[in-house]
Structure formats: C-alpha cells, structure tokens
N, C-alpha and C positions, 0 to 999 in steps of 0.2 A: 541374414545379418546386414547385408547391403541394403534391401528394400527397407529396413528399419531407422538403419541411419540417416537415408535417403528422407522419410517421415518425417525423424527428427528434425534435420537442416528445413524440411518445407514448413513446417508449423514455427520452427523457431523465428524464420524470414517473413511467414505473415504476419507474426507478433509484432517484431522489429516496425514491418513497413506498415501497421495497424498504427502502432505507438507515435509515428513520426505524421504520418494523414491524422490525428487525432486533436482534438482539443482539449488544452490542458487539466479540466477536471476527468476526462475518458485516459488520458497518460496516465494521472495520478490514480483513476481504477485500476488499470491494467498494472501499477506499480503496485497497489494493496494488495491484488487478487495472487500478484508473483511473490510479496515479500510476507505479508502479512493475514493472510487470509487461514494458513494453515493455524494459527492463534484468537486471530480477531474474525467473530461477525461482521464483513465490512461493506456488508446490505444495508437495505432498508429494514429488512425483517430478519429471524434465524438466531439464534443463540451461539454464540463464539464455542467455536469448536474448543477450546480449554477454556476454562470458565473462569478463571480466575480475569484472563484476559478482556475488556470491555469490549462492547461492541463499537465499532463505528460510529453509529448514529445517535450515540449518550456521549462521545468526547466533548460536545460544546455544551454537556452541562457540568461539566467537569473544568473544563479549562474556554475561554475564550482561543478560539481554532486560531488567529493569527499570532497569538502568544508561544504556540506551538514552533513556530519556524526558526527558534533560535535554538529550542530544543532539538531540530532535526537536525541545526547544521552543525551543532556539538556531539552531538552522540547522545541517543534518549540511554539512559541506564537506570534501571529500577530497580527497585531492593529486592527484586528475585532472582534470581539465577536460569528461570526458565527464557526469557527475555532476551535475545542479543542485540546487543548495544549494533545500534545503527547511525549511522552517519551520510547524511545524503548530501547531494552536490544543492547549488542553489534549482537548480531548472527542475529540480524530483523532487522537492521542496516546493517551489511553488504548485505544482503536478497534484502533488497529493493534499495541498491544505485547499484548490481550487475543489478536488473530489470532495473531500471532508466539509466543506462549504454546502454542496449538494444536498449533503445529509442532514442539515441542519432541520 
C-alpha cells in the first residue's frame, strides 16, 4: 500500500514539475490529456473516445480557437448533460488555446 502511494506522489511530482518546465501549448496538452482526453480526441489523429464529443483538431472549424477563451473563463456548458461545465483560470486558458493552436 506504501509502495503504491509512494508511485502515486512520484508520477503526480513529475507531472507537476513537467507542467511548470513546459511551454504553454505542452501545459495546455498536459491539461487536455488530465481533463479532457477521457471525452475528446485531443491528437492529431484517433476518434474521441465518446463520440458525440469532437476531436481536438476540427475545434477551429467549428469556432475560431481565440473566441473560445471567454468561453473557458465562464464555464463552457453544453446542452448535454454528459459535459461538465468547466471553468479555467486565465494561465490554463491561455495553456490550452496555445495547444489547440498547435492543432490547427
């Protein structure tokens, strides 16, 4: 149970000190791949593990991607229920629309 825990805290610490050495579109992966990834495609390739949900790399023909950061700092809410409303600070905001830029 110790060695496990032990696991946990080192993988969670190289995340951490991954995310803070990183440059802001590698944060904003490292935020999709934690928040979002269980929903969204948020490759280059791969089909969104729930389908309904879009991939990553078709949001900028949906929306122009810097239009999106007002939507992140209010809370995205979509007319589905599977979706939770998320609300990011400005700095995982900019993180993730420098990623989603990547994708374009």
């Amino acid at each position: 149970m110790l060695r496990l825990v032990l696991c946990e805290a080192l993988i969670s610490l190289t995340l951490l000190t991954a995310a803070f050495a990183a440059s802001p579109a590698q944060r904003g992966k490292i935020y999709a791949s934690t928040h979002c990834a269980r929903c969204h495609a948020i490759g280059r390739t791969g089909a969104s593990p729930f389908e309904p949900a879009p991939p990553f790399r078709t949001l900028h023909l949906r929306y122009p991607i810097e239009s999106l950061g007002e939507a992140l700092a209010e809370g995205i809410n979509t007319g589905h229920p599977a979706m939770p409303e998320f609300v990011l600070e400005p700095d995982q905001i900019h993180d993730l629309l420098s990623y989603l830029k990547t994708l374009e």
